[in-house]
Structures are given as structure tokens and as C-alpha cells.
C-alpha positions, 0 to 999 in steps of 0.5 A: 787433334784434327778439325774437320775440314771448313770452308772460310764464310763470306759471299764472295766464291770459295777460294781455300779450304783450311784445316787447325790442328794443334800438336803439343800445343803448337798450332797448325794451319793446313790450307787447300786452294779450291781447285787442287786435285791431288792423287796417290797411287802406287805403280809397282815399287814407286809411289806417284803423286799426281796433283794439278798446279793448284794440287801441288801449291796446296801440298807445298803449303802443308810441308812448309807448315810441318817445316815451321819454327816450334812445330814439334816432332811427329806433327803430321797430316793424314790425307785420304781419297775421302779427305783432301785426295781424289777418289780412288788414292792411297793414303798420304801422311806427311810427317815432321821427323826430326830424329837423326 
């Protein structure tokens, strides 16, 4: 089950956007820092992820997530142009796959 993504409350300026989901009753946090830009295109048979230092800390974050202890197989986070990625991206899914 996915939240939709919130910001933390409190006066001070946004720093981080966070994202709960819960996979067979394990829960995961996804965090976003304020500034990442992240973007997903295709350039013939390659695809290239294109992401600001603040961009790829974040996605570094998600896969350290998916990489924790307990974190069932199949666990994974879809990101969209409108949800989490520039405008204008490809699709990204990041998924735990512990099969051999």
C-alpha cells in the first residue's frame, strides 16, 4: 500500500518529503530531499537517469531501503514524472528481487 507523498510539518523550511509503504507487513520509508530533480529518458537502447547531487542521494536512499534487513521480495517503489521525476520522464520502478 503506497501513501501519497507528504510534507514533514513544522515552520522551519521543507527539507525532505517522505513516502510509508508497507509490503507484507514490513514497513518502508521512501525520502526525497527538497531539492532533488531526478529524470528518466531513453536514448535509443540505453536508459539514462539524469539526477542532481540532492537527485541521487534521494535515489541512493530508496535503494538502501529496498536493500534492508526484512524487506520482503517484490518490495518496490514506482516513480512517475508526476510522482517523484521531472516532467517529461519514463516510468522508473525499483524493485527488490531476491530470486536466483
Amino acid at each position: 500500500m503506497m501513501a501519497p507523498m507528504t510534507s514533514e510539518s513544522s515552520s522551519a523550511p521543507v527539507e525532505s518529503t517522505q513516502v510509508a509503504a508497507v509490503t507484507d507487513g514490513v514497513a518502508q520509508v521512501y525520502t526525497w530531499e527538497a531539492d532533488a530533480r531526478i529524470k528518466v529518458r531513453g536514448l535509443g537502447g540505453e536508459v539514462v537517469i539524469e539526477a542532481n547531487a540532492a537527485g541521487l542521494r534521494t535515489l541512493a536512499g530508496h535503494l538502501l531501503v529496498l536493500a534492508g534487513e526484512g524487506v520482503p521480495d517484490g518490495s518496490h517503489l514506482h516513480l512517475e514524472d508526476s510522482n517523484g521525476l521531472e516532467d517529461g520522464s519514463l516510468s522508473l520502478v525499483l524493485e527488490r528481487c531476491d530470486d536466483e
